[in-house]
N, C-alpha and C positions, 0 to 999 in steps of 0.2 A: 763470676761476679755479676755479670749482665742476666744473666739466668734467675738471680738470686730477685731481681726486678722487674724483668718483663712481663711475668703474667699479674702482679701486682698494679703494675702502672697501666694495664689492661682493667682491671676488676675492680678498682681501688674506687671508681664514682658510684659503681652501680653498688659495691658491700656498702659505702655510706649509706646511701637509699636504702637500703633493703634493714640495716641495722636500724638507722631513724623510727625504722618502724614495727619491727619484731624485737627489739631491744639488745641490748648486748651479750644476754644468758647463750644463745646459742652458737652464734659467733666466734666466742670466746674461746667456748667447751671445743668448739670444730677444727680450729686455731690451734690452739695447745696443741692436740691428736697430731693436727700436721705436722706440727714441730719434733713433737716426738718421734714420729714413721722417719721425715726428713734425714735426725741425727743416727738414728738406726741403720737406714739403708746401706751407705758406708763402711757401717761396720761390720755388717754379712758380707757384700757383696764388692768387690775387691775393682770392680774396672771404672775407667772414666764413666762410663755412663751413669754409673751409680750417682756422681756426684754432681749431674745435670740433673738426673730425677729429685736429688736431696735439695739442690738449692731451689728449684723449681716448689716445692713444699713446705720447706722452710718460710722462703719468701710469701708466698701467700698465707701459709698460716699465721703468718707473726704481724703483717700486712691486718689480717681480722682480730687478733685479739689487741693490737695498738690501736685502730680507728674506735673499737668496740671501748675499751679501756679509757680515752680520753674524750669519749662524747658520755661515758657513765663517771667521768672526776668533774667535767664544765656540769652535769646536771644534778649532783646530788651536793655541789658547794653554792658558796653564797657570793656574794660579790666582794666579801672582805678574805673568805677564806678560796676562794679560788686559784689566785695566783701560788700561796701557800701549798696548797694541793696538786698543781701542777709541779710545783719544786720538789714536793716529795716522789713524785712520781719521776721527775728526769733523776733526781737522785738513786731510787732504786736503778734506772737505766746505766748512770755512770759507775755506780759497785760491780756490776757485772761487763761493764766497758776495761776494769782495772782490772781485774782479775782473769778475766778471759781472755787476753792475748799471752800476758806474763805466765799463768800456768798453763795452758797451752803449748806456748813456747818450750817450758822445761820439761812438759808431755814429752813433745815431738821430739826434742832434743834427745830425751833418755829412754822414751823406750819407743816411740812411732809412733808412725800416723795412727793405727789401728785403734789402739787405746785410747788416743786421743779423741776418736769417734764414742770411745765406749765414757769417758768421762763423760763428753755433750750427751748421751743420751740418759746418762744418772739425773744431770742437771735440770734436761728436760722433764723428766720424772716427778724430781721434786715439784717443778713447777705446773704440772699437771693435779698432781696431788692438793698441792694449796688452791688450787681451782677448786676443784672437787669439793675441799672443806667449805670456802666459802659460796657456791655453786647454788644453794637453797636463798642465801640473803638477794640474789642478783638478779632485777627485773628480767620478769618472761617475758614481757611485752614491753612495743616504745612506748613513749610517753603518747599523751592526749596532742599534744603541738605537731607533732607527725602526722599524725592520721590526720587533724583538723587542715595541715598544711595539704596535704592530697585532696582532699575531699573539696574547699575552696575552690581550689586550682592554684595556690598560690605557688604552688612547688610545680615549675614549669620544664622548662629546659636549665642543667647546669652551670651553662653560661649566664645564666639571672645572674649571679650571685658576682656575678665583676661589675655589677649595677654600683656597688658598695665600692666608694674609695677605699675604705681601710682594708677592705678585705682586697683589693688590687694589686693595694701595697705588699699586704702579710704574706699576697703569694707569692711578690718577686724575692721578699728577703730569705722566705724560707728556700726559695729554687736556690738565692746566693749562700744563704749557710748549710746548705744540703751539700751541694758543689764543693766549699771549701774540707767540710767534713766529710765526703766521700773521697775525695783526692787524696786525704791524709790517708785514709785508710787504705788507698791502693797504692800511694806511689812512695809511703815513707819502707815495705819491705823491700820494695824492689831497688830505692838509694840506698837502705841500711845494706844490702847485699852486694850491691856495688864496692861501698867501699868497705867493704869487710865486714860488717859487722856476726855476729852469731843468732841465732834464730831466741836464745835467750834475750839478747842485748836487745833487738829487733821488738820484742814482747814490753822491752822495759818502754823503749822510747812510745809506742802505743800506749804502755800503761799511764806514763808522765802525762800524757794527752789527758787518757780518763780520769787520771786522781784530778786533775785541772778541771776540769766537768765538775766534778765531785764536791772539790771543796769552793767554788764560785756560787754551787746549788745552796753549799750549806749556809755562805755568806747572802744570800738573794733575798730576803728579808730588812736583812740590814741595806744594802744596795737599793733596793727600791721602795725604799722611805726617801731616798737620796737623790735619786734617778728616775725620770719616768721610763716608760717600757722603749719609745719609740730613741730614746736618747741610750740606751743601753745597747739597742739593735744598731745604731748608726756606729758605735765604738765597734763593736764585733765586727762589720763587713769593714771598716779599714784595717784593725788590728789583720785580720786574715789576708788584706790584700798585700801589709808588708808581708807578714811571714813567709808568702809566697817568692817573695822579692828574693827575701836572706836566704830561703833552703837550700839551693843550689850549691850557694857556696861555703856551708856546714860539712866538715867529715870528720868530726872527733864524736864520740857517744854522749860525752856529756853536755857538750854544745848543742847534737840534734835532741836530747831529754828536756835543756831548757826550752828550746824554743819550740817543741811539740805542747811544752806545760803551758807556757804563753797564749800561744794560738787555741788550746782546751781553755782557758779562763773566760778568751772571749767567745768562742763559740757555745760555751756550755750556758752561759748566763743569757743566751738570746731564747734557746726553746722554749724555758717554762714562760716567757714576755712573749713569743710569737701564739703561743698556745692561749694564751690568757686573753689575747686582742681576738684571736680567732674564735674563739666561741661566743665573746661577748657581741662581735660584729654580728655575727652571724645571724639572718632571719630566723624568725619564730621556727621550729620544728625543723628546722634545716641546717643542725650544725652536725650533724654525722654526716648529710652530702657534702659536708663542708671540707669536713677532715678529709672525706675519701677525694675530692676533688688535689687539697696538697698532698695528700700522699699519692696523690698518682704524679704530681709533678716532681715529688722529691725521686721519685721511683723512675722517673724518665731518664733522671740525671745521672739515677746508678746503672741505668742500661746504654744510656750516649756515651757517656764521659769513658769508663775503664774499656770500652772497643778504641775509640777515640786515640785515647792516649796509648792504646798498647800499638797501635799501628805507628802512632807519630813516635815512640819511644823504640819499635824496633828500628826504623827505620835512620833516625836523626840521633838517636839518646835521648837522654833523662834534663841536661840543660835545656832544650828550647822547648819542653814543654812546663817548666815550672816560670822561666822568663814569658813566652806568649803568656799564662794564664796573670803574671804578676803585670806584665804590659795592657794587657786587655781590660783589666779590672780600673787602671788608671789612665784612661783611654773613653773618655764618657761618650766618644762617637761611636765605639766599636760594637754597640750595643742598639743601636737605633733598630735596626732590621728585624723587627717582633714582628708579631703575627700580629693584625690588627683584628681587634674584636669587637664585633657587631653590637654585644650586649651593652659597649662601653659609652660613657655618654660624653665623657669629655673628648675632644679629638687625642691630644696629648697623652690621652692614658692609655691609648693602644698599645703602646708598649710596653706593659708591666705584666702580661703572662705569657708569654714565651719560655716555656720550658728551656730552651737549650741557654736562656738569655743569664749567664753565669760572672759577668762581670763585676766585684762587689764593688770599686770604687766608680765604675760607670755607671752600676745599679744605683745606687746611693745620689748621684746628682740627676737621674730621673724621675726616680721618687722624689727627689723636691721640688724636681720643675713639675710633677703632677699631681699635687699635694698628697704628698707622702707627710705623716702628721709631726707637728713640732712638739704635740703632745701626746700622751697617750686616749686625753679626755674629748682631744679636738672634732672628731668626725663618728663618735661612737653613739649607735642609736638604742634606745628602748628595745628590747625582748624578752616577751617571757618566754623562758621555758616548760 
């Protein structure tokens, strides 16, 4: 699983830059390919290493066709249809969140892993395929704001861009619902397995997650006429920091399906809100180094966190690592200890990008002590794209 993020959280600033400015056509096209060789591998080639080479390609390729993919949805919508379009995009995400753990699951269950590689590699297929169709409509080159951003000089070092409060912000909530959402995804097989559960059942409680993604995405229209973004994002990181709290001591299937469905409602309804602040913040021609900059942070979290916790988990068990991460998040000191950044102009704000800084109810009282926004409109600047 760390495999699946290391070379990502490596390449993830520099594909921003280099997308910003050759556009996403190629990217994308190169991406997909990965994906597909990725789910292949596995299915010729029968040993562990096969499935260090797959995650290793996987993760990069999916890595460039998501940076690629939502710096061409913030550039071809409008300021009223962007958010909108960000929803439809986490919504295609969370279809394939439901369905690919749950038939997976009855894969591996009834006939093996094997085919189970060969289903991922169908799917990839198709999704190489719809590339392809649309492939002709999708800029060859970046935009003129790219190029005009090099050429200036205005596009410096990556660390400019913590210059920006919002974006200081957008990058600790995305490390905190990264965090929350990657933990789900490692440590609810490994307690479904614990206390009994079936590799079926195991599918469903992941799935309960996804459809929760799913249908909060479809409701996200309605919700934010309601709600602004930054008041949407504050629910999510407490919602996550209970859930953390209760899972421990959940061992019935249908109890761990609610409160997986729970903790998907709130963390599905923050992405297309972090996504819609982030590009808007983002300076002129620099919102692909932007994306690549959080996805390199999200991409840390999946390389720290599953070593992390497999070590503290072999060694203590499965309770004290879902108590520490539910104590930590409610614990606004245990969080102080960021890396301090030079770009940063407030003193106080040095602590909002620290990748490993995963605390969501510690995160949540830093950001307001270093204005983290009360609204969505508060700190957000002019840019064209």
């Amino acid at each position: 699983m760390s495999l699946y993020a290391l070379l990502p959280m490596l390449l993830a600033i520099r594909a921003g830059k280099r997308i910003d400015e050759i556009g996403p056509r190629k990217p994308m096209t190169a991406g997909s390919m990965m994906v597909v060789a990725g789910t292949l591998l596995p299915a010729v080639w029968h040993e562990i290493a096969a499935l260090y080479f797959s995650c290793a390609l996987i993760g990069v390729g999916f890595m460039l066709v998501q940076v690629a993919m939502q710096l061409l949805i913030g550039q071809v919508s409008t300021n009223d249809t962007r958010l909108r379009n960000y929803t439809l995009h986490a919504l295609g995400l969370s279809v394939s969140g439901t369905l690919g753990p749950v038939v997976m699951g009855y894969v591996i269950e009834h006939a093996g892993f094997r085919p189970a590689f060969l289903v991922l590699v169908a799917v990839a297929l198709v999704g190489q395929a719809g590339l392809q169709w649309v492939r002709p409509r999708l800029p060859a080159q970046g935009g003129n704001a790219g190029r005009i951003a090099i050429e200036d000089g205005s596009r410096r070092s990556t660390l400019d861009l913590l210059q920006y409060p919002e974006l200081r912000a957008v990058f600790v909530a995305s490390a905190v619902l990264s965090a929350a959402w990657d933990l789900h995804a490692f440590l609810i097989p490994i307690q479904g397995s614990r206390i009994g559960l079936s590799p079926s059942s195991i599918g469903w409680v992941l799935g309960a997650f996804a459809i929760a993604t799913f249908a909060i995405r479809v409701a996200m229209p309605l919700v934010s006429r309601r709600l602004s973004e930054w008041t949407i994002i504050r629910v999510a990181l407490l919602v996550g920091a209970t859930a953390y709290l209760v899972y421990p001591f959940v061992a019935h299937f249908w109890m761990m399906c609610g409160l997986a469905f729970v903790l998907g409602l709130a963390l599905g309804s923050a992405q297309p809100n972090v996504m819609n602040i982030l590009h808007t913040a983002s300076p002129s021609g620099r919102a692909g180094e932007a994306l690549g900059l959080r996805s390199a942070v999200l991409n840390t979290s999946q390389v720290v966190w599953p070593l992390t916790f497999g070590v503290v988990g072999t060694a203590l068990g499965m309770l004290p690592i879902f108590l520490s991460m539910a104590g930590a998040w409610a614990w606004p000191a245990s969080i102080r200890a960021a890396v301090t950044c030079g770009a940063s102009r407030a003193p106080s704000a040095s602590t909002l990008i620290c990748p490993h800084t995963k605390a969501a109810c510690g995160a949540f009282a830093i950001l307001k002590s270093t204005g983290f926004p009360a609204d969505s409109n508060r700190l957000r600047h002019d840019s064209t794209r």
